[in-house]
N, CA, C and O atoms as a Tripos MOL2 file, in Angstrom:
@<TRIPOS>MOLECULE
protein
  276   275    69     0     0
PROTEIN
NO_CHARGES

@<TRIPOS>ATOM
      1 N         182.6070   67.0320  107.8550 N.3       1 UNK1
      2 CA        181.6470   67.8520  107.1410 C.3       1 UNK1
      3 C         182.0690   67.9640  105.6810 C.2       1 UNK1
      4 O         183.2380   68.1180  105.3270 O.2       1 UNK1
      5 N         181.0380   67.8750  104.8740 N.am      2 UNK2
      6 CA        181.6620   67.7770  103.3220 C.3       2 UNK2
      7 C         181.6460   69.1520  102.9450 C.2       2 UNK2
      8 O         181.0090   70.0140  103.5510 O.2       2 UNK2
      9 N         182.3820   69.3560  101.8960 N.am      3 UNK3
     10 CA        182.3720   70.8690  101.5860 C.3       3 UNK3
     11 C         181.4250   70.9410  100.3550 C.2       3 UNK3
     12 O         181.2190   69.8780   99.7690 O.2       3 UNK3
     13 N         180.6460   72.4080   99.7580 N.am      4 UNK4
     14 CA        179.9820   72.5640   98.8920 C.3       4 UNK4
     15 C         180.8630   72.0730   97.4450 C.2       4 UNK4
     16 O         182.0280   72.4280   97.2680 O.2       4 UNK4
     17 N         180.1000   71.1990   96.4520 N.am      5 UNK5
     18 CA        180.7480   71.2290   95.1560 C.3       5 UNK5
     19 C         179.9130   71.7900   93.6690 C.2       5 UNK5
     20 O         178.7990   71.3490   93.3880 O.2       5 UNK5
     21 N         180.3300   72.3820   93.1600 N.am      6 UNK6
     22 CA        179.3420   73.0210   91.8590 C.3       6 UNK6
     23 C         179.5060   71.3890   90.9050 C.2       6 UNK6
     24 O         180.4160   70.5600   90.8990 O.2       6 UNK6
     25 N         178.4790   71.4300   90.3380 N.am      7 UNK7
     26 CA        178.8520   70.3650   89.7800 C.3       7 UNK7
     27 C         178.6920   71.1620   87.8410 C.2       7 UNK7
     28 O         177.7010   71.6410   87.2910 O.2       7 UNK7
     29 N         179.9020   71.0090   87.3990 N.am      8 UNK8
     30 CA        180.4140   71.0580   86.0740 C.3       8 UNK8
     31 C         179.1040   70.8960   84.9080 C.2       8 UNK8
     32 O         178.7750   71.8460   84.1980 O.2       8 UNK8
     33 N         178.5040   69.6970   84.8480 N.am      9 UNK9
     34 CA        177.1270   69.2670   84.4410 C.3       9 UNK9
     35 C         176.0690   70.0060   84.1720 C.2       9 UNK9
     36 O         175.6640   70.4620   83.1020 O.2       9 UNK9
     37 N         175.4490   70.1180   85.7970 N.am     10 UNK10
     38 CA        174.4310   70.9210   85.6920 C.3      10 UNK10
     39 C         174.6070   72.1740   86.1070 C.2      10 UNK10
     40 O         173.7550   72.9580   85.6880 O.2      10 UNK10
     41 N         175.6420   72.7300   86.9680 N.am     11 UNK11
     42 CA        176.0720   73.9140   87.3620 C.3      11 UNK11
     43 C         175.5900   74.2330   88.4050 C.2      11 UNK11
     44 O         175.4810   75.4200   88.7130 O.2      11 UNK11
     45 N         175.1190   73.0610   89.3280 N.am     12 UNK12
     46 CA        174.5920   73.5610   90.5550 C.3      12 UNK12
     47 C         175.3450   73.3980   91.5870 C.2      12 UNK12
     48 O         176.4140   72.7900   91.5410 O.2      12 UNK12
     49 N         175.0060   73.7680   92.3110 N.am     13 UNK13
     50 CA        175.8020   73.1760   93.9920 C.3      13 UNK13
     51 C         175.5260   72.2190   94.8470 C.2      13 UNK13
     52 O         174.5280   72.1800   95.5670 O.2      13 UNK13
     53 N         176.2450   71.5630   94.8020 N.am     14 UNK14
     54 CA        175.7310   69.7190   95.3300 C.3      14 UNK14
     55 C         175.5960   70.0140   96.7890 C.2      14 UNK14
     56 O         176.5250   70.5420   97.4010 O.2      14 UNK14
     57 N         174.4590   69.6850   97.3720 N.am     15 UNK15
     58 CA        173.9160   69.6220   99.1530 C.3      15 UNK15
     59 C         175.3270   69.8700   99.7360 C.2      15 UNK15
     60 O         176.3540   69.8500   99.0580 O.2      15 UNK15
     61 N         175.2760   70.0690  100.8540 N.am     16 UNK16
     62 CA        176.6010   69.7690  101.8740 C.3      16 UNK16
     63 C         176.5150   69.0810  102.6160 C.2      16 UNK16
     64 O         177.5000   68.7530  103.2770 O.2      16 UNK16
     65 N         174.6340   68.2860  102.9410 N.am     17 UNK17
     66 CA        175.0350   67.0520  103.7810 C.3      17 UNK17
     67 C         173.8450   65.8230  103.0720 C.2      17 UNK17
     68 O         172.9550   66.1030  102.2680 O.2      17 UNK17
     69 N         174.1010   64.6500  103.5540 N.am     18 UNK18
     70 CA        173.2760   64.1720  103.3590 C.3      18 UNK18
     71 C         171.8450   64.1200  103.8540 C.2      18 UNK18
     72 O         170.9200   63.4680  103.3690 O.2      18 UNK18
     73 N         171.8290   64.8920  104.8620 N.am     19 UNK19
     74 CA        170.8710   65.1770  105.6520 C.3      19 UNK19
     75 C         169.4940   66.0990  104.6530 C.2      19 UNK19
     76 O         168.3530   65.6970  104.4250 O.2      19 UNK19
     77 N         170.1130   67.3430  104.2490 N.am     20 UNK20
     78 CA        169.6840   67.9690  103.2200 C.3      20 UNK20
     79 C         169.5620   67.0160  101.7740 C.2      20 UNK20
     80 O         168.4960   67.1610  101.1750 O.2      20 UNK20
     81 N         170.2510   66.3540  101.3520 N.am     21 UNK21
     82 CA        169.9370   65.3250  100.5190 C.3      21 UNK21
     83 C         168.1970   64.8180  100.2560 C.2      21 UNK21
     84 O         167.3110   64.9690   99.4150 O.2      21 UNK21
     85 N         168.4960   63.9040  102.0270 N.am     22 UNK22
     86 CA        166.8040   63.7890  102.0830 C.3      22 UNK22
     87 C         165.9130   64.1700  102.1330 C.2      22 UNK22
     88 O         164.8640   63.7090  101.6830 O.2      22 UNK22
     89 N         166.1440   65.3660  102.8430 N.am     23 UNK23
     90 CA        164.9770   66.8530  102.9120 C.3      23 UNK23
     91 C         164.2370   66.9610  101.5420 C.2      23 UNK23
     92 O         163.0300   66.8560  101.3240 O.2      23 UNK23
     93 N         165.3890   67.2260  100.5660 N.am     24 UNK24
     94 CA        164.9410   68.1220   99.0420 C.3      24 UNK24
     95 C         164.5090   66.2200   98.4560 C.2      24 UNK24
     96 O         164.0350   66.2370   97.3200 O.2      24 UNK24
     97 N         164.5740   65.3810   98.8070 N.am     25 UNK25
     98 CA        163.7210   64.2850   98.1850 C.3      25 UNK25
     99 C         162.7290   63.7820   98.1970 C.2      25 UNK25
    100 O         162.0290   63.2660   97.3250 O.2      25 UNK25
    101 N         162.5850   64.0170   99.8780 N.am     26 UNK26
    102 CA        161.3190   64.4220  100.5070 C.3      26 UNK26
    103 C         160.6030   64.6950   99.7090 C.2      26 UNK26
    104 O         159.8550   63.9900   99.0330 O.2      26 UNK26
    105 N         160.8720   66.3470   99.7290 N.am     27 UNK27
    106 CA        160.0040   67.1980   99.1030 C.3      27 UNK27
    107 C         159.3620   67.4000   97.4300 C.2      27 UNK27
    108 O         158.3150   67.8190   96.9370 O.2      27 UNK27
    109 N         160.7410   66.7990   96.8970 N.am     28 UNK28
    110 CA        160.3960   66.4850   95.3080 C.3      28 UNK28
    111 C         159.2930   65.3770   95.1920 C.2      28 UNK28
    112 O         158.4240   65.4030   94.3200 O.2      28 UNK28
    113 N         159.4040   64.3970   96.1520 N.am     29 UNK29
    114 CA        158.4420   63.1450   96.1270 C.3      29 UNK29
    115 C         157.2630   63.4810   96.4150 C.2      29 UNK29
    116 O         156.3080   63.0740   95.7530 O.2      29 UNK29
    117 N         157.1500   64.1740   97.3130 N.am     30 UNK30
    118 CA        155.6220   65.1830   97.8520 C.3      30 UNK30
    119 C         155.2410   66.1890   96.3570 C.2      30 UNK30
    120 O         154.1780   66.2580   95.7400 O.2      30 UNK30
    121 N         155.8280   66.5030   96.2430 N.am     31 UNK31
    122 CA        155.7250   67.8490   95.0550 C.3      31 UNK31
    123 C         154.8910   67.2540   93.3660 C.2      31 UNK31
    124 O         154.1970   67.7050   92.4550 O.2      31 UNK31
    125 N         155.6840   65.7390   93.8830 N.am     32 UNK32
    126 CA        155.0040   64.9530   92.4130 C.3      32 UNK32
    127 C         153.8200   64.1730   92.4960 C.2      32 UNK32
    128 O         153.1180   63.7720   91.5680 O.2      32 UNK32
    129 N         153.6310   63.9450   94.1720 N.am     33 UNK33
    130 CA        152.2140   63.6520   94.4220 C.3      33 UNK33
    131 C         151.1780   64.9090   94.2730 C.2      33 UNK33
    132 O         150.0850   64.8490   93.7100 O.2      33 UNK33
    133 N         151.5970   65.7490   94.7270 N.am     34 UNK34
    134 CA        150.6360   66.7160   94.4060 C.3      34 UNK34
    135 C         150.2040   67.2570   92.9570 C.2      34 UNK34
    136 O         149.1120   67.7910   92.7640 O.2      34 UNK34
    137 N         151.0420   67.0910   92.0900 N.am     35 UNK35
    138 CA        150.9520   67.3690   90.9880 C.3      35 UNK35
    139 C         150.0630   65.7900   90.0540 C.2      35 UNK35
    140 O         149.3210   65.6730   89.0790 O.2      35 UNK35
    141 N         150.4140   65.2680   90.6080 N.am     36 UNK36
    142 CA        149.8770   63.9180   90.1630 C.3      36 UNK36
    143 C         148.3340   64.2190   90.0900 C.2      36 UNK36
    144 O         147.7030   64.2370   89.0330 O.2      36 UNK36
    145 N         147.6530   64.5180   91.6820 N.am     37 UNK37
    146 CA        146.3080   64.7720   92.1910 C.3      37 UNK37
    147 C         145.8650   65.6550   92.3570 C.2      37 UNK37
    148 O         144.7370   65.6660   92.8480 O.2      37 UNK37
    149 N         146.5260   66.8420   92.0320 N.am     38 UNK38
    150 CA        146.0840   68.1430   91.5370 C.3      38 UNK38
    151 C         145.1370   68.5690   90.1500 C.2      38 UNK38
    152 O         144.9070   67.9100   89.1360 O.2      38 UNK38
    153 N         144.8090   69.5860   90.4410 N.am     39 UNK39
    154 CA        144.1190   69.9910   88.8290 C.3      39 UNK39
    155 C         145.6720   70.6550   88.2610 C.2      39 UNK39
    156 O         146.1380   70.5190   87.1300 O.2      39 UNK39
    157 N         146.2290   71.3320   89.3180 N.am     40 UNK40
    158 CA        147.4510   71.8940   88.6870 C.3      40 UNK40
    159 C         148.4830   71.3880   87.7910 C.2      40 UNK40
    160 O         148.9700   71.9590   86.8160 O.2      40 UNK40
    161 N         148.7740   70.1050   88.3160 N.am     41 UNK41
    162 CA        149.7080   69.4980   87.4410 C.3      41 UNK41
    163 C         150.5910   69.3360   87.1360 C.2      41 UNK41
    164 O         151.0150   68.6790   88.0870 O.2      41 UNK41
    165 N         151.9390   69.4510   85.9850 N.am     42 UNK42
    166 CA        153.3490   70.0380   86.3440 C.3      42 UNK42
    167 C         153.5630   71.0810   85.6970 C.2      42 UNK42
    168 O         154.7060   71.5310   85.6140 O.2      42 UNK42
    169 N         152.3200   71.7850   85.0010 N.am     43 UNK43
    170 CA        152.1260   72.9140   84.8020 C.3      43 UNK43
    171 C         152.6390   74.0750   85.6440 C.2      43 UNK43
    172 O         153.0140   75.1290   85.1300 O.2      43 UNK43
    173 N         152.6420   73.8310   87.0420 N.am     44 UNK44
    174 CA        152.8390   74.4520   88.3280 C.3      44 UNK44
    175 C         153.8600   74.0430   89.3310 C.2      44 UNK44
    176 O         153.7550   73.8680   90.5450 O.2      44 UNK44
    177 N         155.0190   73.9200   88.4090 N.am     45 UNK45
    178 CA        155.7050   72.8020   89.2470 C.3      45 UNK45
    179 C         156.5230   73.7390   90.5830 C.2      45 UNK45
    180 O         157.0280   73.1670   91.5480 O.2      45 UNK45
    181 N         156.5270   75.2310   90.4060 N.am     46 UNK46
    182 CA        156.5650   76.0420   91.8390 C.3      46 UNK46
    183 C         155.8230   75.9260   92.6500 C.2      46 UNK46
    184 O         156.2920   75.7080   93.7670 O.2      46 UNK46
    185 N         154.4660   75.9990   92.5240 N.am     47 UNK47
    186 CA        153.2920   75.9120   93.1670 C.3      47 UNK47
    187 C         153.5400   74.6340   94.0270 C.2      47 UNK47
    188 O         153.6360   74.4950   95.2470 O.2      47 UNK47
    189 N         153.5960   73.9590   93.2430 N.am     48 UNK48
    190 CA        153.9340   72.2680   94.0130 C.3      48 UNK48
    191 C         154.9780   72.1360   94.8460 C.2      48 UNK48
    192 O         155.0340   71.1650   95.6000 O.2      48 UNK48
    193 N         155.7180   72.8630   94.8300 N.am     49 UNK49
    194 CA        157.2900   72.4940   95.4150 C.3      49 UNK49
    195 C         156.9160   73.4720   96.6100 C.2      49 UNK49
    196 O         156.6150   72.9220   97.6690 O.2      49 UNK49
    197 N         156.9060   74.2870   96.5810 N.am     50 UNK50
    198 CA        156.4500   75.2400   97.3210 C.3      50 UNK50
    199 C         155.5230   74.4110   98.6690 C.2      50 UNK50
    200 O         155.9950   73.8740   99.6710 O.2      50 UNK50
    201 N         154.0860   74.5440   98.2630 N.am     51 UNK51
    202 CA        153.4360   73.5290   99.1620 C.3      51 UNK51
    203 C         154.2040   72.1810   99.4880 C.2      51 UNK51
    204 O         154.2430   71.7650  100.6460 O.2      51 UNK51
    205 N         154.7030   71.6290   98.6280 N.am     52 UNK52
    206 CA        155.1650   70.1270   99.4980 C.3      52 UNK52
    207 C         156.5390   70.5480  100.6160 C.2      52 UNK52
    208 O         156.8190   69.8810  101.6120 O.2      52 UNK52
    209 N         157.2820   71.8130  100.1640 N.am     53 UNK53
    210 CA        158.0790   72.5090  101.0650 C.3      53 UNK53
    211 C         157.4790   72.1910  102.6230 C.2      53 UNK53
    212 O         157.8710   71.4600  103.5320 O.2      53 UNK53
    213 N         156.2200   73.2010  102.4500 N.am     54 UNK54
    214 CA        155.6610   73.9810  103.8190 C.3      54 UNK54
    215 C         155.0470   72.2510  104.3830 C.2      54 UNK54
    216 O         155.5830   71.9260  105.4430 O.2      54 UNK54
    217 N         154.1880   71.3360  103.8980 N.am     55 UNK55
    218 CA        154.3720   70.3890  104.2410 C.3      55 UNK55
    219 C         155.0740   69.5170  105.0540 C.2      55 UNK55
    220 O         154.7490   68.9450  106.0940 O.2      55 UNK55
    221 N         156.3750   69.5120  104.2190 N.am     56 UNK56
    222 CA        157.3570   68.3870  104.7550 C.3      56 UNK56
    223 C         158.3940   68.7180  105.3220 C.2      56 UNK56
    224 O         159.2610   67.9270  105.6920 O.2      56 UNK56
    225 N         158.4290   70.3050  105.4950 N.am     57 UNK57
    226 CA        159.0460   70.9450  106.3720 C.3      57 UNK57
    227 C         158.4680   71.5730  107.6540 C.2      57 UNK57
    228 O         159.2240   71.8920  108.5710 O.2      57 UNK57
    229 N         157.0440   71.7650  107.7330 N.am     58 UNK58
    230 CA        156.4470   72.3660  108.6460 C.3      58 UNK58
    231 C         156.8630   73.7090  109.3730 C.2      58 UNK58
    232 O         156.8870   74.7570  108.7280 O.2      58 UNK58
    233 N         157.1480   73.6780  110.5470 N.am     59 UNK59
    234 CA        157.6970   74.6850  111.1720 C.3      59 UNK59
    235 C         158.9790   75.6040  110.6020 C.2      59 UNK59
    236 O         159.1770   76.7590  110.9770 O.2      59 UNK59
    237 N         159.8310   74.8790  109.6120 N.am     60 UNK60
    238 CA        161.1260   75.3230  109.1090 C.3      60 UNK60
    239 C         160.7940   75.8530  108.0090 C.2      60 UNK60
    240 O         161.8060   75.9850  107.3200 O.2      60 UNK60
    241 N         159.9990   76.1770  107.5590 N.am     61 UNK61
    242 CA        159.5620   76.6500  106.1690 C.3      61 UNK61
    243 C         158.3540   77.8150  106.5800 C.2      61 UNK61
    244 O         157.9220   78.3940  105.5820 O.2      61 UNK61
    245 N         158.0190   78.0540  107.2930 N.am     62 UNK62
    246 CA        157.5340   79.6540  107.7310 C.3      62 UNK62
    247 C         158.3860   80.4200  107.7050 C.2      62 UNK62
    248 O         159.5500   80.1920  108.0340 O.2      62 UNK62
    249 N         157.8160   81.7470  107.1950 N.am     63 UNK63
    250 CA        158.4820   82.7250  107.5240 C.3      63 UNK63
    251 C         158.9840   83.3020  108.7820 C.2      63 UNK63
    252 O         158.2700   83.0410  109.7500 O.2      63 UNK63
    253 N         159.7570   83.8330  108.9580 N.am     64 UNK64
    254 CA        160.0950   84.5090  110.2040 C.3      64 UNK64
    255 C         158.8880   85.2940  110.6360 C.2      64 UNK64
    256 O         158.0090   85.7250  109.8900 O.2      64 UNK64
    257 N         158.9870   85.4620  112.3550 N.am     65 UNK65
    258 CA        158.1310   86.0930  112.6870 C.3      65 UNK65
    259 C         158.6720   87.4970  112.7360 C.2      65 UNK65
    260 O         159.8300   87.7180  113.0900 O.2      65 UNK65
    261 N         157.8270   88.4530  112.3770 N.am     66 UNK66
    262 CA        158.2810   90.1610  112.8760 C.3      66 UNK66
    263 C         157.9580   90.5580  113.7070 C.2      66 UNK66
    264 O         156.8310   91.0390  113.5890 O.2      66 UNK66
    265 N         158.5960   90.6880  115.1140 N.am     67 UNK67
    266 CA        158.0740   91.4540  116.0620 C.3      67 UNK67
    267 C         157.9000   92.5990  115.9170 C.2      67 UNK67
    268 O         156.9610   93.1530  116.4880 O.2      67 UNK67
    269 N         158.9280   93.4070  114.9550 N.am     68 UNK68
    270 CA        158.9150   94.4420  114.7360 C.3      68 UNK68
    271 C         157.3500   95.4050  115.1690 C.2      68 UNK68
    272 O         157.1140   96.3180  115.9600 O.2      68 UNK68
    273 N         156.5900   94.6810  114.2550 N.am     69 UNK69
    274 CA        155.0700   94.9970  113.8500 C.3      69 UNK69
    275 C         154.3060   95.3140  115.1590 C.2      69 UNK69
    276 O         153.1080   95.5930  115.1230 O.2      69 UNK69
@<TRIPOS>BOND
     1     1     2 1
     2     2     3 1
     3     3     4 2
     4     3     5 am
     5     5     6 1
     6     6     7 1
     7     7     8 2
     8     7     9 am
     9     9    10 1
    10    10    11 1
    11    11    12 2
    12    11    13 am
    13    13    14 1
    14    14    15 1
    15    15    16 2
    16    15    17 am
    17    17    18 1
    18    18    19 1
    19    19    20 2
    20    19    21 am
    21    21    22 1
    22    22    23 1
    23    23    24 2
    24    23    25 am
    25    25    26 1
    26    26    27 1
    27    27    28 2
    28    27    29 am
    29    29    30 1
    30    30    31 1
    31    31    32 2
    32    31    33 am
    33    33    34 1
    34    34    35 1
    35    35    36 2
    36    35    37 am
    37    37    38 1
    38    38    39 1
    39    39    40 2
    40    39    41 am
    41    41    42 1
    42    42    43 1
    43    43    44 2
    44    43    45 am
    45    45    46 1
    46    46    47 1
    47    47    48 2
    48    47    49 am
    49    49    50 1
    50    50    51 1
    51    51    52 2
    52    51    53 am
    53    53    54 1
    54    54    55 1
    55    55    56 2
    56    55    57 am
    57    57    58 1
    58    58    59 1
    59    59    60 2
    60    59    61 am
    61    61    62 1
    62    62    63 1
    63    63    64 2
    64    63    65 am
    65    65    66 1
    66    66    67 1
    67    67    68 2
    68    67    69 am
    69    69    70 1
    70    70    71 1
    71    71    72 2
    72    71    73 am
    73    73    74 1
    74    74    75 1
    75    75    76 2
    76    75    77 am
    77    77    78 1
    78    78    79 1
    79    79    80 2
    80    79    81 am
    81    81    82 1
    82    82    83 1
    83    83    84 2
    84    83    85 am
    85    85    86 1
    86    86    87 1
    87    87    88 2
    88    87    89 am
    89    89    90 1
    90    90    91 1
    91    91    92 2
    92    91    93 am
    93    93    94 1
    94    94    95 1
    95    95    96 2
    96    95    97 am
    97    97    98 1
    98    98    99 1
    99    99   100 2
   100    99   101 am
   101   101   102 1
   102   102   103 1
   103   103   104 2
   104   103   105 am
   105   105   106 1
   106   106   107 1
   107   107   108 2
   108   107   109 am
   109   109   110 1
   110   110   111 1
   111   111   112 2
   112   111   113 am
   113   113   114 1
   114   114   115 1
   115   115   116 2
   116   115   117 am
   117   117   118 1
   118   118   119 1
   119   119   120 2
   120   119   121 am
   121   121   122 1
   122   122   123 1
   123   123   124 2
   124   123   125 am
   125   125   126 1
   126   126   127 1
   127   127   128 2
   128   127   129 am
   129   129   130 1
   130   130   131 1
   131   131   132 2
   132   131   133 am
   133   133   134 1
   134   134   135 1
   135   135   136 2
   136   135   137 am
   137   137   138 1
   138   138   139 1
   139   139   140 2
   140   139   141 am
   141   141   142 1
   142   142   143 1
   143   143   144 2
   144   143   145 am
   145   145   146 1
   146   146   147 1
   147   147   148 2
   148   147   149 am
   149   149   150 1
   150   150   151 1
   151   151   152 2
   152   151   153 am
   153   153   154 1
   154   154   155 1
   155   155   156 2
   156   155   157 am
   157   157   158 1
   158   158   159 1
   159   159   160 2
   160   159   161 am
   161   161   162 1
   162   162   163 1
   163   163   164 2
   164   163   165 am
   165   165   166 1
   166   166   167 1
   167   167   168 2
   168   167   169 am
   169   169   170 1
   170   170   171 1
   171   171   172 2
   172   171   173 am
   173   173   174 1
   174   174   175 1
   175   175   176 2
   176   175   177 am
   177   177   178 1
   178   178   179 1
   179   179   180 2
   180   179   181 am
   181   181   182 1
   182   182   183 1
   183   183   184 2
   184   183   185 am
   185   185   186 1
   186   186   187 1
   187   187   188 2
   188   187   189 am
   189   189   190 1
   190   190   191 1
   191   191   192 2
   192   191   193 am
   193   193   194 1
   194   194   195 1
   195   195   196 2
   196   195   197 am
   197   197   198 1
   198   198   199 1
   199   199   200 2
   200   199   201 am
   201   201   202 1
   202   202   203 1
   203   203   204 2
   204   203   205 am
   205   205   206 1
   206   206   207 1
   207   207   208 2
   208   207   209 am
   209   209   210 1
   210   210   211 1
   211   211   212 2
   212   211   213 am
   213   213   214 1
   214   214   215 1
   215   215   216 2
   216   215   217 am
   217   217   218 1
   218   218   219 1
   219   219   220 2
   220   219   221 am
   221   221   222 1
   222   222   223 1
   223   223   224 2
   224   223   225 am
   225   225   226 1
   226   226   227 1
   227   227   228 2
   228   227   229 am
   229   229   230 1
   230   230   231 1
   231   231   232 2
   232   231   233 am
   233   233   234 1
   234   234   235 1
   235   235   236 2
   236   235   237 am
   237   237   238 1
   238   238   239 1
   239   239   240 2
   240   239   241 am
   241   241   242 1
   242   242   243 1
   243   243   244 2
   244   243   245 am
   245   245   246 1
   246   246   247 1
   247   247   248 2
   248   247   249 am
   249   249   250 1
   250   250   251 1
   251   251   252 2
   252   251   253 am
   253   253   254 1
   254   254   255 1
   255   255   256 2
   256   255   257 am
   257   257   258 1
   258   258   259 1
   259   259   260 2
   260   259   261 am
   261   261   262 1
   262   262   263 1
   263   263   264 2
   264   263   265 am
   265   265   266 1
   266   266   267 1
   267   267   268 2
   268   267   269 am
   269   269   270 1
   270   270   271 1
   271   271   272 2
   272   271   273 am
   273   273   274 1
   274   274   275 1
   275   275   276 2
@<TRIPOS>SUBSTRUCTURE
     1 UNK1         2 RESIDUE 1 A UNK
     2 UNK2         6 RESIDUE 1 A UNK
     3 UNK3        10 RESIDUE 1 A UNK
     4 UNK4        14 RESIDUE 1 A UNK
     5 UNK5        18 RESIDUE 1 A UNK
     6 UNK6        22 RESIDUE 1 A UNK
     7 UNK7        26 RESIDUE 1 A UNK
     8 UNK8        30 RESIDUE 1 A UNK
     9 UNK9        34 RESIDUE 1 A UNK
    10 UNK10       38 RESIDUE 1 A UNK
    11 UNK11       42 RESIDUE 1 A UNK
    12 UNK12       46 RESIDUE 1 A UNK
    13 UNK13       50 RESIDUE 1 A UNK
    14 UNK14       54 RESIDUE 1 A UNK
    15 UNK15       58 RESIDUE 1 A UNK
    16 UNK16       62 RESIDUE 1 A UNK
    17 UNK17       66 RESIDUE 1 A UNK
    18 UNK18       70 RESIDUE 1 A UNK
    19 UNK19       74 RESIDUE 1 A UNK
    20 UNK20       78 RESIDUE 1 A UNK
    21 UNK21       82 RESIDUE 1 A UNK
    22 UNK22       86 RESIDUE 1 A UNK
    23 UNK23       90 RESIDUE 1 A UNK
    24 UNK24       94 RESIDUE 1 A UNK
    25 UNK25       98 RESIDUE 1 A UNK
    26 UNK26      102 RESIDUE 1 A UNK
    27 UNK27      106 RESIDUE 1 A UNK
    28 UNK28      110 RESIDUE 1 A UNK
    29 UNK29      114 RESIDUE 1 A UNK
    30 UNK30      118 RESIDUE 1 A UNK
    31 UNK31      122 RESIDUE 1 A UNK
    32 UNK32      126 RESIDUE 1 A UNK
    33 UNK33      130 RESIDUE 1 A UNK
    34 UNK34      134 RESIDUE 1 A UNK
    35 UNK35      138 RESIDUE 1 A UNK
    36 UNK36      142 RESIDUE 1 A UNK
    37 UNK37      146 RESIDUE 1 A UNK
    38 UNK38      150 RESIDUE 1 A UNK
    39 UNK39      154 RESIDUE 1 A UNK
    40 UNK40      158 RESIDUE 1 A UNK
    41 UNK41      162 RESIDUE 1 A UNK
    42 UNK42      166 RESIDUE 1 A UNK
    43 UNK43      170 RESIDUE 1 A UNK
    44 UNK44      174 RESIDUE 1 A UNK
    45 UNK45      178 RESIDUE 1 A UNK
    46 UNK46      182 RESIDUE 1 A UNK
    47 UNK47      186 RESIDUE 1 A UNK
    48 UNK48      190 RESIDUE 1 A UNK
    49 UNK49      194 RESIDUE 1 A UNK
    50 UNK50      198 RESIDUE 1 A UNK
    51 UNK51      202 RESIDUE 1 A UNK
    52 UNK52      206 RESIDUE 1 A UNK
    53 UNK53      210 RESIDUE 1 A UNK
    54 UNK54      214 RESIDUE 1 A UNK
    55 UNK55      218 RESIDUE 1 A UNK
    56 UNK56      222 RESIDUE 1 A UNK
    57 UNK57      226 RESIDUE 1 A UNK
    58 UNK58      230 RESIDUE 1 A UNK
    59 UNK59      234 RESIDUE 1 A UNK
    60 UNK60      238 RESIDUE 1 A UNK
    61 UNK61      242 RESIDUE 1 A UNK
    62 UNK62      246 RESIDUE 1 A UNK
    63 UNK63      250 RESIDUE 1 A UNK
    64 UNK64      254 RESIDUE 1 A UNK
    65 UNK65      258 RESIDUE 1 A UNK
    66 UNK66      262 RESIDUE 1 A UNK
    67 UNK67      266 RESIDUE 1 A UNK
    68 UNK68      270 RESIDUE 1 A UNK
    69 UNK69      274 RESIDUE 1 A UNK
């Protein structure tokens, strides 16, 4: 298992697997189609990421359910 690394550069925290790697490329690749064929554009580039999220994640990208309620 690889461990988390900040990276110096950009100051972020590099994936911990490659698995997640592909996920978030997935989703960037989806995110730029939509923006491509959107009226939105990259004007909205949350908006986009967001939806290509719930997309290309499906089930893993809902919210929790509350039974509470």
């Amino acid at each position: 298992m690889n461990t988390p690394e900040l990276s110096e550069e950009t100051g972020i925290i590099l994936p911990l697997t490659d698995e997640l790697a592909q996920w978030e490329l997935r989703i960037a690749q989806r995110a730029d189609q939509l923006a491509a064929k959107t009226e939105r554009g990259r004007n909205h580039d949350l908006e986009n990421w967001l939806q290509a999220e719930r997309e290309v994640m499906g089930d893993f990208a809902k919210p929790p359910v509350d039974f509470a309620s």
